[in-house]
C-alpha positions in Angstrom: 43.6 75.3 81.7 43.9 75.8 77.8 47.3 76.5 77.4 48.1 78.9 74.1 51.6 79.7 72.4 52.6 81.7 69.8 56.3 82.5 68.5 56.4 86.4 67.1 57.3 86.9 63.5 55.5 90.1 62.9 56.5 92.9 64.5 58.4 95.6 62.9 61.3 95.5 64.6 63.0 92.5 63.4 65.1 91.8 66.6 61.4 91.7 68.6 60.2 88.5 66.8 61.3 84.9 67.6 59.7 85.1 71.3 57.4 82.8 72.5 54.6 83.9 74.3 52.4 81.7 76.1 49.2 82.2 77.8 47.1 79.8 80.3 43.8 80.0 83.0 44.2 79.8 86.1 43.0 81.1 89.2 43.6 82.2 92.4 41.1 83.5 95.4 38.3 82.3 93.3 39.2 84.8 90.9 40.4 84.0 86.9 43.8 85.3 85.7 46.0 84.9 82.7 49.3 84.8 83.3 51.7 85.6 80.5 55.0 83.9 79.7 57.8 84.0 77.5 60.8 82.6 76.3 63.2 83.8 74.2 65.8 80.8 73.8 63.5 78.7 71.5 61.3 77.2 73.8 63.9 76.0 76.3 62.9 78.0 79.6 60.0 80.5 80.4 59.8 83.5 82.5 56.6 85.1 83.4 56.5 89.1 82.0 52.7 90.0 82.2 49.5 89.0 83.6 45.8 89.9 82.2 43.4 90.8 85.1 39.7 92.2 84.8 37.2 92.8 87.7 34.9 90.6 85.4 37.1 87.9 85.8 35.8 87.1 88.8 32.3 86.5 87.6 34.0 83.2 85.6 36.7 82.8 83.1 37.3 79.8 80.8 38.8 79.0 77.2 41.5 81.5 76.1 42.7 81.9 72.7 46.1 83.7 71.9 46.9 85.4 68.1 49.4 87.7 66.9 47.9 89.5 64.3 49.8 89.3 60.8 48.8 92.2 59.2 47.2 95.6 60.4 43.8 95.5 61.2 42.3 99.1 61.5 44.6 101.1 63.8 45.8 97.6 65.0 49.4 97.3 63.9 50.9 93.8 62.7 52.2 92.0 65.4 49.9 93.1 67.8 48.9 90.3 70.3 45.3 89.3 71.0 44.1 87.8 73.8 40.1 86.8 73.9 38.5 84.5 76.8 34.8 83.5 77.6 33.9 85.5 80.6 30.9 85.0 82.9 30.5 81.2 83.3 30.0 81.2 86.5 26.8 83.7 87.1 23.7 82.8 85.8 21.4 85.7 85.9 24.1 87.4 83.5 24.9 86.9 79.7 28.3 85.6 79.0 31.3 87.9 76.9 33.7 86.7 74.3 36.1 89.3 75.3 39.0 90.6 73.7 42.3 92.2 75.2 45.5 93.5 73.1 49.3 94.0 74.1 51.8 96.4 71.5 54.5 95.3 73.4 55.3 91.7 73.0 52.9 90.5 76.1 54.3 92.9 79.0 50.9 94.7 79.1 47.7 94.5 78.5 44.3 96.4 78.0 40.8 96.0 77.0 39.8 96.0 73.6 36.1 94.5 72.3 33.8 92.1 73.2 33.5 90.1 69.7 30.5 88.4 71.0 27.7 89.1 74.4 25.3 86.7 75.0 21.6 86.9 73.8 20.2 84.8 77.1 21.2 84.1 80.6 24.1 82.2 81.2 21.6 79.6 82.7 19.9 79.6 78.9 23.2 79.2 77.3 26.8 80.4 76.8 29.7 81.5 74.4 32.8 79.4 74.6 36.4 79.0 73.2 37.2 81.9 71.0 39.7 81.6 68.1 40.7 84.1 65.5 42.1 84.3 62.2 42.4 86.8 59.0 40.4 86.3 56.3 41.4 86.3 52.4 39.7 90.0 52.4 41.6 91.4 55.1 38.8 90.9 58.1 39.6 90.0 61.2 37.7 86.6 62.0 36.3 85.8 65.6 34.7 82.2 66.1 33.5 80.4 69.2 30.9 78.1 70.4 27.4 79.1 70.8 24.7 77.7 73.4 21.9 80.3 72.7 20.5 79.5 69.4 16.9 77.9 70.0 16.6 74.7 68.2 20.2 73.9 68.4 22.1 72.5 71.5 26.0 74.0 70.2 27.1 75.8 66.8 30.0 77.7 65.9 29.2 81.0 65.0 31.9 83.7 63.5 31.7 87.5 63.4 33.9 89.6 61.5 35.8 93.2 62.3 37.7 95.5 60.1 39.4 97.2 63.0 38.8 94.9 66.3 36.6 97.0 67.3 33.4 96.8 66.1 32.2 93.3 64.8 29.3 91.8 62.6 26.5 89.9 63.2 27.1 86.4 63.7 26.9 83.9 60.9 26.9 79.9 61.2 29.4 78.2 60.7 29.4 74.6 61.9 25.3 74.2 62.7 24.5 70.3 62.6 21.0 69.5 61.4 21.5 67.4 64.1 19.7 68.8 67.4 21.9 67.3 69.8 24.8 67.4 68.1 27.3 70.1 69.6 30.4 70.9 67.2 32.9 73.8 69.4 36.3 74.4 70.0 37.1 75.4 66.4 40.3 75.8 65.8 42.0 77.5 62.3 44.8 77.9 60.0 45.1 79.2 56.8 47.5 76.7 54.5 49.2 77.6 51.4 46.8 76.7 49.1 45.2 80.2 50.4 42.2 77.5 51.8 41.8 78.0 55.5 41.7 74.6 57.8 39.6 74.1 60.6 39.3 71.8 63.1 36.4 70.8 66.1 35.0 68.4 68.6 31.6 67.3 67.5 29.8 66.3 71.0 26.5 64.5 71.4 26.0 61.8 69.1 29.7 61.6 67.9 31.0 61.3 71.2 33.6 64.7 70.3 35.6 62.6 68.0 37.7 65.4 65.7 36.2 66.8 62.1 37.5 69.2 60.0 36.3 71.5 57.4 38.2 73.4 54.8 37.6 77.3 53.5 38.5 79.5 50.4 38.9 82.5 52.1 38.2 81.8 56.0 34.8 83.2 55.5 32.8 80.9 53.6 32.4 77.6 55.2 29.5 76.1 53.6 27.0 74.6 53.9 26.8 75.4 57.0 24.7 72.2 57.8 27.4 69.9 56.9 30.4 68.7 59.9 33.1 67.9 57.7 35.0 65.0 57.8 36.3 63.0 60.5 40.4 63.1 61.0 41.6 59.4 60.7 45.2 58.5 61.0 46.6 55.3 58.6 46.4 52.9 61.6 42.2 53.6 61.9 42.2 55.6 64.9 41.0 59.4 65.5 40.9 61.7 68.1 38.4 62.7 71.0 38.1 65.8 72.4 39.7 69.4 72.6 41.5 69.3 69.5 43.9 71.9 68.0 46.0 71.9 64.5 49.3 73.9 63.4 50.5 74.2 60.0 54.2 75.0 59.5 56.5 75.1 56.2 58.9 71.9 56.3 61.5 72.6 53.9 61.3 70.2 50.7 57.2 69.9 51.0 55.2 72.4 49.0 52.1 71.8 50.7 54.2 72.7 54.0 52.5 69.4 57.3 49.3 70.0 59.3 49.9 68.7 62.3 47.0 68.0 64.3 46.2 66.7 68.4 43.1 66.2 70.5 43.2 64.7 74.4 42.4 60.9 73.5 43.4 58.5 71.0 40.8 56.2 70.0 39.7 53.4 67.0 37.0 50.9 66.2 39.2 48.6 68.2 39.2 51.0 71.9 41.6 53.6 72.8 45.0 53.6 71.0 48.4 52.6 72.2 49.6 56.5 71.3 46.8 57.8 74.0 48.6 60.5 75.0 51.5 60.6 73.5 50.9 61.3 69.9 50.4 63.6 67.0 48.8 63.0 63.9 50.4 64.8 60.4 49.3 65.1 57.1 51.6 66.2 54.5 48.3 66.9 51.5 47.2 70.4 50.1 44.1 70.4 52.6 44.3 67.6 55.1 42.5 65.1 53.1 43.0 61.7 53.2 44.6 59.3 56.0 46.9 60.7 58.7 50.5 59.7 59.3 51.5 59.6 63.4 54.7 60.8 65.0 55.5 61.1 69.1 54.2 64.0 71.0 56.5 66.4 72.1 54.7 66.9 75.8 53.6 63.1 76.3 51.5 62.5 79.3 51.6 59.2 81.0 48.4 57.4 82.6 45.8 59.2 80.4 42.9 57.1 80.4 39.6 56.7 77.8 37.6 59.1 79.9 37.7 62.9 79.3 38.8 65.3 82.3 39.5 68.9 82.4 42.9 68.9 83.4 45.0 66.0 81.1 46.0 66.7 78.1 43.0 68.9 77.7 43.1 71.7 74.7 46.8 70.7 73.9 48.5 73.6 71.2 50.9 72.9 69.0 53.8 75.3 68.0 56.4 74.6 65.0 59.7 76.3 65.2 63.1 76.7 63.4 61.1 76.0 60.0 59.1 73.5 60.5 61.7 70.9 61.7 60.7 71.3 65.3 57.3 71.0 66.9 56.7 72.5 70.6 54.2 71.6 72.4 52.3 72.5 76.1 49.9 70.1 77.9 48.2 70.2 81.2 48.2 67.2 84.0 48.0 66.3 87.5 51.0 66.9 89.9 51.8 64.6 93.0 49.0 66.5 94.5 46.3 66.7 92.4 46.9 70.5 91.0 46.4 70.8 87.3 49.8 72.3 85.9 51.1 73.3 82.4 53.9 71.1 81.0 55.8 71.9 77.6 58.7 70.0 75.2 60.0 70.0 71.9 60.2 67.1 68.9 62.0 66.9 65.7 59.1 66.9 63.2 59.9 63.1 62.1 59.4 60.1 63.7 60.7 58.9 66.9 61.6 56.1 65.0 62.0 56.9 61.8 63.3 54.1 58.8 65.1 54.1 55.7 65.4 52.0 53.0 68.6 51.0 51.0 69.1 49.6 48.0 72.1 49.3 45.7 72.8 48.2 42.5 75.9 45.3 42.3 78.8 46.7 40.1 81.6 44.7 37.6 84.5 46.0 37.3 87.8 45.2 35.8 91.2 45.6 36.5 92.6 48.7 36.4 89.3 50.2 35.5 86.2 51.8 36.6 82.6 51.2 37.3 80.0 52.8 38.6 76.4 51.7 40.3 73.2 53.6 42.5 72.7 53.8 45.8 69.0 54.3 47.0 67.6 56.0 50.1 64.0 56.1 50.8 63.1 57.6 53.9 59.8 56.4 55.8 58.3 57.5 59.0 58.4 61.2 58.3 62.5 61.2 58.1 63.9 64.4 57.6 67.9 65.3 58.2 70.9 64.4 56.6 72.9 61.1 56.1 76.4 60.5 55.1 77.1 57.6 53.0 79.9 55.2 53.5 80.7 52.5 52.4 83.7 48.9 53.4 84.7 46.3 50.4 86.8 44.1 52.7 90.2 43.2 51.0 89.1 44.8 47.5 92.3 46.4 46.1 91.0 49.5 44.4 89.3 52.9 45.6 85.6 53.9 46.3 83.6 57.0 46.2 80.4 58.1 45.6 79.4 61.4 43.5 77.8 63.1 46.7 78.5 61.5 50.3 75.8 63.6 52.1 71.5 63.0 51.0 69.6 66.0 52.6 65.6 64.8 52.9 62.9 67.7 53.5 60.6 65.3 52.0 59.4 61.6 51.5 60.9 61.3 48.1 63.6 58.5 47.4 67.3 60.1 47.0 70.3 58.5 44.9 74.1 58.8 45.1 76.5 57.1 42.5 79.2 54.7 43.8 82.0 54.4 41.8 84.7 51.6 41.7 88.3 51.9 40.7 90.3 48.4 40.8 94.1 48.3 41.9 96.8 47.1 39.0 96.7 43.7 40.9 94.6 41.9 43.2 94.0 38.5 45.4 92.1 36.3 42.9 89.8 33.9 44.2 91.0 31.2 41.5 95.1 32.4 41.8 97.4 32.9 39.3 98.4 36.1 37.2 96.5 37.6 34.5 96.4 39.1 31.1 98.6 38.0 28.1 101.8 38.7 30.2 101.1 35.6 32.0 101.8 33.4 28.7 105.3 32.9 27.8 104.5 29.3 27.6 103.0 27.4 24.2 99.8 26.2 23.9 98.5 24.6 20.6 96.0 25.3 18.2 96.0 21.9 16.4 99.8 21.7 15.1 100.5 25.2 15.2 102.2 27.0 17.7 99.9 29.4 19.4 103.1 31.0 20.8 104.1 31.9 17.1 100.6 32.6 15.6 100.5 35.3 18.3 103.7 36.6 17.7 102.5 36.7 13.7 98.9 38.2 14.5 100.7 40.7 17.1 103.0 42.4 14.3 99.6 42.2 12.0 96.9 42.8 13.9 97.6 44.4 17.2 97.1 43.0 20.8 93.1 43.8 20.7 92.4 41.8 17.4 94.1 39.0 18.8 92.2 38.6 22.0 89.4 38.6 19.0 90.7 36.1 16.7 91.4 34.0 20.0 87.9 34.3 21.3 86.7 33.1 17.9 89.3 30.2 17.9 87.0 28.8 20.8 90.8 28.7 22.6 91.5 32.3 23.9 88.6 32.3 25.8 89.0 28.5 27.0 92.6 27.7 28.5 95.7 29.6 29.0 99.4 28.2 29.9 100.7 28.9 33.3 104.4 28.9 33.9 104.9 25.4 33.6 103.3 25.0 30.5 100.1 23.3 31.0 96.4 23.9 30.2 94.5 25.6 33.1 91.2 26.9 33.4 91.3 30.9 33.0 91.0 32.7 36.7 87.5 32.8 37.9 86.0 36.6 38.7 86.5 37.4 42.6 83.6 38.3 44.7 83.6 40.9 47.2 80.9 42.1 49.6 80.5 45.7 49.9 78.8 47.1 53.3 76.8 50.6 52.9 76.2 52.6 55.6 73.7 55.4 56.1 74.0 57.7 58.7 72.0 60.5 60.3 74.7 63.2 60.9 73.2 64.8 64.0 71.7 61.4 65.3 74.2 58.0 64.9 71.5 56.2 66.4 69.3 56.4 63.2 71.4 54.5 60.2 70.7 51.7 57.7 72.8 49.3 55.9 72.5 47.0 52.8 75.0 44.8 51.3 75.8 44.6 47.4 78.3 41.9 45.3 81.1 43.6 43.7 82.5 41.3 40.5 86.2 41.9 40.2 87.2 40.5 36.2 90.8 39.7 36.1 
């Protein structure tokens, strides 16, 4: 149960960060471990190198919460990993423990540190559930969890704070519905780049434990206290139930960096959603406002029906690596025999089916010359990579290139390349013929006067540009022309080509768009 991950990026030693360490609850002999695992090839394969065992585990163990601290706290260096579980569930006579264990060396080994929170009543009266931590704008370490022992109230989240881990505050509400039955837990936090820490929570009771959130300036302050937020709703009207948990990571190219957010069940006005189980909500805003975009999950689990159980897809964390542009993920579900077990995968951070959008501009151009024209891409479905641009003008006699080939997206935001034209010294023409004025050796008449001779004239006079002038003026230049025989023929018509652009994901050929434009070739 309630799989946690964290990759290192803290500690001192710059070779020791990169590993992911993962922790989970499980048991065996009746009694509560936590087995700890690693992997240090991204997320690929895991190896188990610790294990965090406590004679009070065997009293009842439930809802562990994995942090690597990010700066020192006290004599706690940063990069120092916290582990903190709710102990005691299963004896009722006895108040329950949030407690707290630390490793200094990257998960190997572990040892007791505080108990952030001990119970006020018997565990019969009420209990303390699902610890998460975070640092607050002043420094503090933050401990929150779920509360069952305040009179009046059936669940709050509570928060203490600690300068050094060791010694903590007393509590202070956080989340406490005026609502009697309603039962908001399983906070879960980040602090966003705004400096305004995000939280998210189950409210149970009335709400069913569909998903709020609630924001912070400095991971302290979430008031009022009395007030649950707002409910997370993707674009498509549907939210989460139950056990959710949110990452924030720093995609390249979007300066509020994407929340990503999951919770166990998919649901909507309509019933439960076709992504039940196998998807992710995003947002890309400064604090999670607004409506939600969706993208696959990267641990899917198949069969997941609208009716919450402790084993599938329950308490699901979310991990983004190499920058953002990947998102890991863990899960829990049934085997073949009915044993709960931990599952894990990895996603590129867009779409599974991401779109994009082309659009280019038609382009004239004339022989021997040069034009030029845009090329559009808008990405959609949370797109990010990069495409190379290509581009086939069947039987057009000429070159083409574009000004940059290759449109990086790290963002939504439309991108445009210039194509640029270049027409051969001769072409096919649609209509035939030759053209220019070496094509007319022949006379043609402008009343009784020799056109042949008034060229020859305005040539010596005038130059070859003034004449094509005078001509156009004439109402003749611009009407007829002699071919080689001598008669009067209409003047070519421009050829049409079709030009075929092609954008292509360079990692992925399967994702690529195309759009057609007219190329107008004037003789």
């Amino acid at each position: 149960m309630y799989p946690r991950a964290v990759q290192l990026s803290h500690n001192a030693t710059p070779a020791n960060n990169g590993r992911i360490v993962v922790s989970f609850t499980t048991f065996t002999g009746g009694s509560g471990i936590q087995p700890i695992y690693a992997s240090d090839d991204n997320g690929t394969s895991f190896t188990q190198i610790g294990t965090i065992t406590d004679p009070l585990f065997s009293r009842g163990l439930c809802c562990g919460t994995l942090y690597e601290l990010p700066q020192a706290v006290g004599a706690l260096s940063a990069g120092t990993l916290l582990w903190a579980g709710s102990v005691g569930g299963d004896t009722p006579a006895n108040p329950m423990q949030i407690r707290i264990y630390k490793s200094t060396d990257r998960g190997a080994t572990w040892s007791y540190l505080s108990n952030c929170a001990t119970g006020t009543v018997n565990r019969s009266a009420g209990g303390l559930w699902e610890p998460e931590f975070t640092i607050a704008a002043n420094g503090a370490l933050v401990c929150f969890y779920s509360d069952e022992t305040v009179t009046g109230f059936s669940q709050m989240l509570q928060q203490v704070t600690s300068t050094d881990g060791l010694t903590w505050t007393a509590p202070v509400r956080t989340v406490a519905s005026g609502v009697a039955a309603d039962r908001p837990g399983m906070a879960v936090v980040r602090k966003l780049p705004s400096g305004r820490y995000f939280m998210t929570f189950e409210l149970c009771g009335p709400a069913g434990c569909t998903v709020f959130y609630k924001t912070s300036p400095d991971g302290i302050n979430w008031t009022p206290a009395g007030s649950v937020g707002a409910r997370v709703e993707s674009e498509d009207g549907h939210w989460f139930l139950h056990t959710p948990t949110v990452a924030w990571a720093p995609v390249p190219g979007l300066a509020n960096g994407r929340i990503f957010l999951i919770g166990q069940i998919e649901s909507g006005a309509s019933g439960i959603g076709s992504g039940n189980g196998n998807v992710v909500f995003y947002n890309d805003t400064a604090d999670g406002s607004g409506k939600w975009k969706t993208m696959a999950a990267p641990a899917p689990i198949a069969g997941l029906t609208g009716t919450s159980n402790v084993c599938q897809n329950y308490s699901p964390p979310l991990l983004p690596l190499a920058g953002g542009t990947t998102l890991f993920g863990m899960t829990t579900d049934y085997d073949s025999s009915n044993v709960c077990r931990v599952y894990f995968g990895k996603v590129p951070t867009y779409a599974s089916s991401p779109t994009l959008t082309l659009g280019a501009d038609a382009i004239g151009v004339s022989l021997n010359q040069s034009a030029s024209g845009n090329v559009t891409v808008t990405p959609s479905g949370g797109y990010l990579g990069t495409l190379k641009l290509t581009v086939s003008i069947p039987n057009f006699n000429g070159t083409a290139s574009f000004d940059h080939d290759t449109l990086t997206f790290t963002g939504a935001a439309a991108q445009t390349a210039k194509l640029t034209l270049r027409s051969g010294t001769s072409t096919a023409s649609a209509s035939g013929g030759s053209s220019g004025f070496g094509g007319l050796p022949a006379m043609a008449f402008i009343g009784s006067v020799p056109l042949l001779l008034l060229a020859s004239v305005l040539r010596k006079a005038v130059g070859m540009a003034a004449l094509a002038a005078i001509l156009a003026l004439s109402g003749c230049g611009a009407a007829s022309r002699g071919d080689s025989a001598g008669s009067i023929v209409t003047p070519p018509i421009p050829t049409k080509y079709t030009a075929t652009i092609t954008a292509t994901d360079t990692t992925n050929a399967a994702i690529k768009a195309t759009v057609t434009t007219q190329v107008t070739l004037y003789n």
